[in-house]
LUMTI-251288 format. One record per atom (N, C-alpha, C, O, CB): atom name; x, y, z; residue in three letters. Coordinates in steps of 0.1 Angstrom, whole numbers, plus 5000, padded with zeros to 4 digits. Glycine has a CB too. Layout:
+-------+------+------+------+--------+
: atome :    u :    v :    w : residu :
+-------+------+------+------+--------+
:    CA :    X :    Y :    Z :    ALA :
...
+-------+------+------+------+--------+
This chain:
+-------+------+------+------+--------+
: atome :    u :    v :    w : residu :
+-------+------+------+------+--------+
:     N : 5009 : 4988 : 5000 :    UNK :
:    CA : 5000 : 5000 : 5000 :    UNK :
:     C : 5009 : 5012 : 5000 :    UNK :
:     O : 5018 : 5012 : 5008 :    UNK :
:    CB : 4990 : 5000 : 5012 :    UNK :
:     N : 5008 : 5026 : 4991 :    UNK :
:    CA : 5013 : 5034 : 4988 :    UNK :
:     C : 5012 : 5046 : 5002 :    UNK :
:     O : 5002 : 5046 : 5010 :    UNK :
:    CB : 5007 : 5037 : 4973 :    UNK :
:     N : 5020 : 5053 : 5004 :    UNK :
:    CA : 5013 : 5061 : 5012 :    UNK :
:     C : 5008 : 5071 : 5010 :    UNK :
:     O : 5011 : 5080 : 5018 :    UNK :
:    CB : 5018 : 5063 : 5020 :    UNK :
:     N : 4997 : 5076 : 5000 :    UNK :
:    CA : 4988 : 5083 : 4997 :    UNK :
:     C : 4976 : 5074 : 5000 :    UNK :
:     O : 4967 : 5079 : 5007 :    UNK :
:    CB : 4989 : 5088 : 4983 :    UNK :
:     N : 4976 : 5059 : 4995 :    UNK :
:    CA : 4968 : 5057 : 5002 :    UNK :
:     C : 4966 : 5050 : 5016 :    UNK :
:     O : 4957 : 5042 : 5020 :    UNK :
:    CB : 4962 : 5054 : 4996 :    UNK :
:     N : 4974 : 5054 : 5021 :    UNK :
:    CA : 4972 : 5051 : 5035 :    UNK :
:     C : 4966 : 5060 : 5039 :    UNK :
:     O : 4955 : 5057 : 5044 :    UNK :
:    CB : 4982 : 5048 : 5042 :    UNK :
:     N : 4969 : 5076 : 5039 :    UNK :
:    CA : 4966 : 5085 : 5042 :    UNK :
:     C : 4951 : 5087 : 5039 :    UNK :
:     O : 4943 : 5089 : 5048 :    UNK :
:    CB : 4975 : 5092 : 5039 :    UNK :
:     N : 4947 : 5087 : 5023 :    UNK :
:    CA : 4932 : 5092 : 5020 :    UNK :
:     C : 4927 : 5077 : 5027 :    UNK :
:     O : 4916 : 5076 : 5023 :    UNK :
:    CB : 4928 : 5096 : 5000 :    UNK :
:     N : 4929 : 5069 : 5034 :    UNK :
:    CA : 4918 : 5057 : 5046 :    UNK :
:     C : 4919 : 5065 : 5058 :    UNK :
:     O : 4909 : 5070 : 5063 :    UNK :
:    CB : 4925 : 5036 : 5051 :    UNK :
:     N : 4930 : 5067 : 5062 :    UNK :
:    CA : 4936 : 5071 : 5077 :    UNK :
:     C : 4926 : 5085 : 5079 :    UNK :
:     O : 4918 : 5086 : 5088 :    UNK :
:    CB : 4956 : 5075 : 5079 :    UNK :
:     N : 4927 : 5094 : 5069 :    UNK :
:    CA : 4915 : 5107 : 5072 :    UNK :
:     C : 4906 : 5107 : 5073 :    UNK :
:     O : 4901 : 5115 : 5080 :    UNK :
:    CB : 4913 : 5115 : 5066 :    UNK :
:     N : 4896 : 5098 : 5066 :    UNK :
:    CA : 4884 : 5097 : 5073 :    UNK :
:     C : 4880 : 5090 : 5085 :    UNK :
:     O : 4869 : 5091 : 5090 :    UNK :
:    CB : 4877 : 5094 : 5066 :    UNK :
:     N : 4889 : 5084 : 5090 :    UNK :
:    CA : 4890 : 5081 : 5101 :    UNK :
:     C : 4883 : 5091 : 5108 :    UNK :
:     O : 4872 : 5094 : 5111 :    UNK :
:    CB : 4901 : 5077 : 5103 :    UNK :
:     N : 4898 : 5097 : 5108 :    UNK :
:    CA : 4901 : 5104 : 5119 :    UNK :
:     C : 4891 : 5119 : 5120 :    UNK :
:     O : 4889 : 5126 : 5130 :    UNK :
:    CB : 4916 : 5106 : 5118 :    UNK :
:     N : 4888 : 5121 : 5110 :    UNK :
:    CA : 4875 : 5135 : 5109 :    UNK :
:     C : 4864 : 5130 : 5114 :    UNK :
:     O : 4857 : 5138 : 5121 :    UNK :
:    CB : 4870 : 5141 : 5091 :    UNK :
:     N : 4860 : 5115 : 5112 :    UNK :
:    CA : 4848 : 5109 : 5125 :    UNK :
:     C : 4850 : 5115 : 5135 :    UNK :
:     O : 4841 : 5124 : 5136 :    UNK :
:    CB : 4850 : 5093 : 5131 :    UNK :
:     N : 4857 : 5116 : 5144 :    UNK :
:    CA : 4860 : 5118 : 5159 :    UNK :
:     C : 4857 : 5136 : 5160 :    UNK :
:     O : 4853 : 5140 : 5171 :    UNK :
:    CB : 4878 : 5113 : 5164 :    UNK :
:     N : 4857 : 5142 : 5154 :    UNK :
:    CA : 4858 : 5155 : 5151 :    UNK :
:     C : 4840 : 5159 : 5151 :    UNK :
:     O : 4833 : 5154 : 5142 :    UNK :
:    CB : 4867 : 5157 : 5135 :    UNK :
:     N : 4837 : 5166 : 5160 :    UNK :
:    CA : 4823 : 5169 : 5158 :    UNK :
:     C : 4820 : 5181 : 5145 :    UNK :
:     O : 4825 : 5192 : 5143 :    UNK :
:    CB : 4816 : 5174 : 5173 :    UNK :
:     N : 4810 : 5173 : 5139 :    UNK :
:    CA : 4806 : 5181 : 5122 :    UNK :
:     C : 4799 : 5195 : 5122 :    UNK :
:     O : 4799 : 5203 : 5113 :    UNK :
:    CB : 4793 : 5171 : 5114 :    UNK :
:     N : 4794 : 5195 : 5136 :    UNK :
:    CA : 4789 : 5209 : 5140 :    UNK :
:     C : 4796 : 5216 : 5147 :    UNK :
:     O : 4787 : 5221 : 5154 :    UNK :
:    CB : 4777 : 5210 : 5147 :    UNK :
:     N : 4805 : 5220 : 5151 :    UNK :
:    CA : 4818 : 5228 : 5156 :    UNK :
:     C : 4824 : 5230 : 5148 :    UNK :
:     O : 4830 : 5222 : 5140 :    UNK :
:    CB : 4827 : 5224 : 5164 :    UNK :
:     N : 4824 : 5247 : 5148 :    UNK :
:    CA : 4834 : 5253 : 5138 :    UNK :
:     C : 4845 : 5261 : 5146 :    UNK :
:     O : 4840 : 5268 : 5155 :    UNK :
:    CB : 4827 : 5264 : 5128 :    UNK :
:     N : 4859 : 5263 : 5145 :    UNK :
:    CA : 4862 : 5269 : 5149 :    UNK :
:     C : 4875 : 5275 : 5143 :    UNK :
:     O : 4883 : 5267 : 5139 :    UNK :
:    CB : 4860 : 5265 : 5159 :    UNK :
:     N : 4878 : 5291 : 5142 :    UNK :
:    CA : 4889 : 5299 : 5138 :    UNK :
:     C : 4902 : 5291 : 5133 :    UNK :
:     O : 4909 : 5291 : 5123 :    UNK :
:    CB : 4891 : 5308 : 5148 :    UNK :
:     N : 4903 : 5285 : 5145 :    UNK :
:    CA : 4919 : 5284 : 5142 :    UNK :
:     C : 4929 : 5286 : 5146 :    UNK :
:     O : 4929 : 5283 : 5158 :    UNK :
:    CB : 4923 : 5288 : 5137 :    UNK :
:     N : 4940 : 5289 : 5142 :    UNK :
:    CA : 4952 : 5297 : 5141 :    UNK :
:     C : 4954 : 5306 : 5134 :    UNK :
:     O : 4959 : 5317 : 5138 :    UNK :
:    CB : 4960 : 5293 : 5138 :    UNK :
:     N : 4948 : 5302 : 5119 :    UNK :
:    CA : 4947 : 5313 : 5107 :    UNK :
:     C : 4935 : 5326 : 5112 :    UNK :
:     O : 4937 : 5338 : 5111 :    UNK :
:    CB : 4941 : 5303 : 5091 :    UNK :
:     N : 4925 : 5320 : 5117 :    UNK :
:    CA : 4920 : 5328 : 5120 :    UNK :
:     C : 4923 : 5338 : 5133 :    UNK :
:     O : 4916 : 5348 : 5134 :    UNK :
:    CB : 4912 : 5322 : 5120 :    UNK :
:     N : 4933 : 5335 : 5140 :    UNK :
:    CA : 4938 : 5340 : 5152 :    UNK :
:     C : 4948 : 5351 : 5142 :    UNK :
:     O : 4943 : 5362 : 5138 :    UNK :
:    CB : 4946 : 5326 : 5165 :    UNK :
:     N : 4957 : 5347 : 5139 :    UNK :
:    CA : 4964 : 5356 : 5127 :    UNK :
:     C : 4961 : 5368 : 5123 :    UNK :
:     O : 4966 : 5379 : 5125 :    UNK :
:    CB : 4963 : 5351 : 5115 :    UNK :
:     N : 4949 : 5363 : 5114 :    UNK :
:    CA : 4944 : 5369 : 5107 :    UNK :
:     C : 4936 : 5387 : 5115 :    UNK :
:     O : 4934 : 5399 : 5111 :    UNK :
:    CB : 4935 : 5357 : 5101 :    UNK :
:     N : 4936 : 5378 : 5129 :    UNK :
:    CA : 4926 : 5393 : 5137 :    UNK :
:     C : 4939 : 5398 : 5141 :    UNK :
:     O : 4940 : 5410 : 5143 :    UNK :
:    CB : 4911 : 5390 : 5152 :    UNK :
:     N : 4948 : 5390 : 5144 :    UNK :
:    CA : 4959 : 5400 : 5149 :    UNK :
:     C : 4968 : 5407 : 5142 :    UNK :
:     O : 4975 : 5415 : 5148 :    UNK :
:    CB : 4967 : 5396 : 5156 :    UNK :
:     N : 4968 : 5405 : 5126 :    UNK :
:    CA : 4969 : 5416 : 5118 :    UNK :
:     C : 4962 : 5425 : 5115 :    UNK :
:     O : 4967 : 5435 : 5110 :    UNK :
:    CB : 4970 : 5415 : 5110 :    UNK :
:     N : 4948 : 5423 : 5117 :    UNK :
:    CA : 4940 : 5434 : 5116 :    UNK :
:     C : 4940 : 5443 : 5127 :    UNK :
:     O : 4937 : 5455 : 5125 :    UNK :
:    CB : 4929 : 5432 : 5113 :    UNK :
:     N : 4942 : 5437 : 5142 :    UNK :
:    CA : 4945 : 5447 : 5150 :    UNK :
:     C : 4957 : 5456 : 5152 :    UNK :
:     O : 4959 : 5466 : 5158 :    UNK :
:    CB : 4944 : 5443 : 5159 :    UNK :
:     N : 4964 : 5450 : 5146 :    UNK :
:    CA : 4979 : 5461 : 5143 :    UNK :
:     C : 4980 : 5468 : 5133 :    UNK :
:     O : 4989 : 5476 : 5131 :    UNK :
:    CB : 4993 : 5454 : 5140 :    UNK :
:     N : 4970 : 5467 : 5124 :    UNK :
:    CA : 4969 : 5473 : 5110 :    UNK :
:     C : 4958 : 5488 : 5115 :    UNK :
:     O : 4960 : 5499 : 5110 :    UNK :
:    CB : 4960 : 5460 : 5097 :    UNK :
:     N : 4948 : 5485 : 5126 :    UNK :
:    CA : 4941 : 5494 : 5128 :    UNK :
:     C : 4949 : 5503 : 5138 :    UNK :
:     O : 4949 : 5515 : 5138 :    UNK :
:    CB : 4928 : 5489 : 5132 :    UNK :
:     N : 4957 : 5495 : 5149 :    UNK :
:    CA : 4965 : 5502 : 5157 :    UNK :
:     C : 4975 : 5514 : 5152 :    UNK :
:     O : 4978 : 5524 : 5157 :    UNK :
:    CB : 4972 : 5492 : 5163 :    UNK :
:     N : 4979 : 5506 : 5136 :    UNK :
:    CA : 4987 : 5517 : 5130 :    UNK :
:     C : 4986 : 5527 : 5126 :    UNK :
:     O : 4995 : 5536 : 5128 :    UNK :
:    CB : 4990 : 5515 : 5123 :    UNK :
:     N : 4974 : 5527 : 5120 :    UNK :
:    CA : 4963 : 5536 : 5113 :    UNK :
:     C : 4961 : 5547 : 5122 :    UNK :
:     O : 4964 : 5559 : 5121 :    UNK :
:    CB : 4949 : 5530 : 5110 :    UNK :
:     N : 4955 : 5538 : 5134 :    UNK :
:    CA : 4952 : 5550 : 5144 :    UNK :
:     C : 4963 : 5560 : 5147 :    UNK :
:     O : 4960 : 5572 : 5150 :    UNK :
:    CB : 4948 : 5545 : 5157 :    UNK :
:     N : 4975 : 5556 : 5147 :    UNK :
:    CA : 4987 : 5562 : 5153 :    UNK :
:     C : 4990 : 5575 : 5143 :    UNK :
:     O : 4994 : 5587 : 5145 :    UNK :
:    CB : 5002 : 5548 : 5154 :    UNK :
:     N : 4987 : 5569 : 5130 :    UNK :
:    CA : 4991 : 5578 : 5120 :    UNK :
:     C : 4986 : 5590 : 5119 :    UNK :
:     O : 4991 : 5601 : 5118 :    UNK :
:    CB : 4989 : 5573 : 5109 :    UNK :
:     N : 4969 : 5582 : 5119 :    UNK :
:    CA : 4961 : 5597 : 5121 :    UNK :
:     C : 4960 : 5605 : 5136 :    UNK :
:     O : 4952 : 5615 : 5137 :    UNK :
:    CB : 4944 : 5594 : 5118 :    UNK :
:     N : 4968 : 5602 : 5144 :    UNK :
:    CA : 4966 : 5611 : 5156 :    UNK :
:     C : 4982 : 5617 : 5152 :    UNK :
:     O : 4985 : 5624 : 5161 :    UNK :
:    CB : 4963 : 5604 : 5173 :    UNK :
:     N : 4990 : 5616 : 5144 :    UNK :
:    CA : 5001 : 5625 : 5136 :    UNK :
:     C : 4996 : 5631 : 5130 :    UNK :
:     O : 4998 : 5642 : 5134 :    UNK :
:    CB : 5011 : 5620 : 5127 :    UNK :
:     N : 4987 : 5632 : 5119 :    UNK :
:    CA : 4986 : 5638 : 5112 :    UNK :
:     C : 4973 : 5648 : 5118 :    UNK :
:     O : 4974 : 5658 : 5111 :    UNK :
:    CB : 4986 : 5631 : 5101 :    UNK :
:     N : 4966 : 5648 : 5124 :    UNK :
:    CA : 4958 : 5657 : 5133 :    UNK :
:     C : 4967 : 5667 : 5140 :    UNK :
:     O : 4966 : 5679 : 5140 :    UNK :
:    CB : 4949 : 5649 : 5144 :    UNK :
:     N : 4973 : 5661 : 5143 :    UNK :
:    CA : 4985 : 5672 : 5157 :    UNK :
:     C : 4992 : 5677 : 5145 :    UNK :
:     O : 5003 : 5679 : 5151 :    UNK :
:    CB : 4999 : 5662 : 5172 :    UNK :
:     N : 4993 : 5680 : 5133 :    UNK :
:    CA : 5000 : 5687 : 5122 :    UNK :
:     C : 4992 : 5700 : 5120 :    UNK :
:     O : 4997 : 5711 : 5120 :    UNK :
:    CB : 5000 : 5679 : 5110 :    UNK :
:     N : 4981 : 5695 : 5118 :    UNK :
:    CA : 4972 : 5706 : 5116 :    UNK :
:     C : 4967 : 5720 : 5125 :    UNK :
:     O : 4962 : 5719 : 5137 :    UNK :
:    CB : 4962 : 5699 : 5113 :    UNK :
:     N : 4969 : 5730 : 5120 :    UNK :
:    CA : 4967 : 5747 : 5126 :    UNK :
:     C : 4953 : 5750 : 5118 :    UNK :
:     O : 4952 : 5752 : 5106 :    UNK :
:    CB : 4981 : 5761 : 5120 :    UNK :
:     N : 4942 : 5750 : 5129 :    UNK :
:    CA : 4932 : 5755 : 5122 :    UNK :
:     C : 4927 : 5766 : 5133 :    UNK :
:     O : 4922 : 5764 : 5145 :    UNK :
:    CB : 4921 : 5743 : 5117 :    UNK :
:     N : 4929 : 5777 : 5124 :    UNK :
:    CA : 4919 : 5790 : 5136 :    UNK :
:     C : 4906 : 5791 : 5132 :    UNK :
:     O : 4907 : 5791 : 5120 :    UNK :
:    CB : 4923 : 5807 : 5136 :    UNK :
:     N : 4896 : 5792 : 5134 :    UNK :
:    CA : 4881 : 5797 : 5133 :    UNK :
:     C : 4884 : 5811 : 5133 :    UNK :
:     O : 4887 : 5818 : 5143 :    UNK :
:    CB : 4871 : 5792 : 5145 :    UNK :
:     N : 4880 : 5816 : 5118 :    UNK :
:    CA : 4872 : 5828 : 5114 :    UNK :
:     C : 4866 : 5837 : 5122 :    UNK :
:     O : 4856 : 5834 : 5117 :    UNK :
:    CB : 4863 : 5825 : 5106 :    UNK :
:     N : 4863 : 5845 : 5129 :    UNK :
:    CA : 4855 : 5851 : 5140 :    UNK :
:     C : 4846 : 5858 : 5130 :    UNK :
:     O : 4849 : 5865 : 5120 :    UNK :
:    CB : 4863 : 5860 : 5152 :    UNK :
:     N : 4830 : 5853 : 5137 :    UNK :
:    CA : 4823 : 5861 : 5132 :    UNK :
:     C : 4818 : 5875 : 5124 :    UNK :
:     O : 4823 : 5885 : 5129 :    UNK :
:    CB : 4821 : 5859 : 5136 :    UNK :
:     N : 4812 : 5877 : 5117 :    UNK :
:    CA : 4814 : 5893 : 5115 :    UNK :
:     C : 4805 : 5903 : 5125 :    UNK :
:     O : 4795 : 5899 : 5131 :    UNK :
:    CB : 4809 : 5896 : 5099 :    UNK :
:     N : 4810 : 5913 : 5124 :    UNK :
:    CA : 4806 : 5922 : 5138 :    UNK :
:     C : 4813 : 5926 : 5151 :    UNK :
:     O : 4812 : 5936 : 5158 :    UNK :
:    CB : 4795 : 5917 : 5144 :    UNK :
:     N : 4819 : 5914 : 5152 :    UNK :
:    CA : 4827 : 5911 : 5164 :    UNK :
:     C : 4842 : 5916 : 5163 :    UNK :
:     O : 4846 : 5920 : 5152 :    UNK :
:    CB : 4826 : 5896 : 5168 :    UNK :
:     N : 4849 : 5916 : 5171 :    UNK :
:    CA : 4859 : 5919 : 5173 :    UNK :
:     C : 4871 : 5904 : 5181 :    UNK :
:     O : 4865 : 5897 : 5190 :    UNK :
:    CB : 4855 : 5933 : 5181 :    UNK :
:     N : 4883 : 5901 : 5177 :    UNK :
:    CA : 4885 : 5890 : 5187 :    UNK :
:     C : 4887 : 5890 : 5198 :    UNK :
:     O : 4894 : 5899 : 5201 :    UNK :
:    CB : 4892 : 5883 : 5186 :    UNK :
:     N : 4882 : 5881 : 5208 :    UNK :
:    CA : 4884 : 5885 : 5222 :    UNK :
:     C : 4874 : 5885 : 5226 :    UNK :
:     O : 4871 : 5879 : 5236 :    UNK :
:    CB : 4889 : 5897 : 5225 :    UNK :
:     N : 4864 : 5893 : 5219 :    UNK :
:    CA : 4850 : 5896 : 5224 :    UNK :
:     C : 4836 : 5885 : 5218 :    UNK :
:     O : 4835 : 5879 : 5207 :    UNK :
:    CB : 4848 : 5914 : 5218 :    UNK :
:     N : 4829 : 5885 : 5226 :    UNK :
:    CA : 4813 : 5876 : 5227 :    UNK :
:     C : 4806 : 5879 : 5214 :    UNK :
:     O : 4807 : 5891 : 5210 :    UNK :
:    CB : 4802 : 5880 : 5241 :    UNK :
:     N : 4799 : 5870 : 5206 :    UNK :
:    CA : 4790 : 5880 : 5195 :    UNK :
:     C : 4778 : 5885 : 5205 :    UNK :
:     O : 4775 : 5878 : 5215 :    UNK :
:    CB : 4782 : 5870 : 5179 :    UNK :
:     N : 4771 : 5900 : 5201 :    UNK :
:    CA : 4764 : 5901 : 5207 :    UNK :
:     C : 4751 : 5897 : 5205 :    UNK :
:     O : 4747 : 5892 : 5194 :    UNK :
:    CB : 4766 : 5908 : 5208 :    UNK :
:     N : 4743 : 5899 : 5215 :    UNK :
:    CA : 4734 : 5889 : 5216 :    UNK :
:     C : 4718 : 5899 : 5206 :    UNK :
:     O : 4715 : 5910 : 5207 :    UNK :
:    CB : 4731 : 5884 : 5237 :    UNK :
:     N : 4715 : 5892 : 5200 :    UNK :
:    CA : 4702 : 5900 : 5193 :    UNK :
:     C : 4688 : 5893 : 5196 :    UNK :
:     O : 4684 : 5882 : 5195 :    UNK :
:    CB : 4704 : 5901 : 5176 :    UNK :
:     N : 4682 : 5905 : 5200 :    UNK :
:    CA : 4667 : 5906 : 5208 :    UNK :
:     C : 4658 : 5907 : 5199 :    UNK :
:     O : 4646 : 5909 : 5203 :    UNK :
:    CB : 4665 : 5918 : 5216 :    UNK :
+-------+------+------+------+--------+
């Protein structure tokens, strides 16, 4: 007996024992989220660089002066 087929008898074996309704991730699946959490971790890091770059003043209303409250209209 070759051992290919030893192996394609020996696997169904052994997938018997294995319940057909349980699914579960993995490793690959473990991987897979912990690249995406370092991928989002990164991201995040980047954009709180690139926020702290930015100088933005607000325009002050017209009428007003800076410093001062707009005034209030009755």
């Amino acid at each position: 007996m070759s051992a290919h087929q030893a192996l394609t008898h020996l696997v169904p074996l052994a997938a018997k024992e294995l319940d057909e309704n349980k699914v579960t991730p993995g490793v690959l699946g473990f991987i897979v989220f912990a690249v995406m959490a370092l991928a989002v971790w990164a991201l995040m890091k980047s954009m709180n660089r690139h926020m702290n770059r930015v100088n933005f003043e607000e325009t002050p209303a017209r009428g007003t002066t800076p410093g001062k409250a707009p005034a209030a209209q009755e």
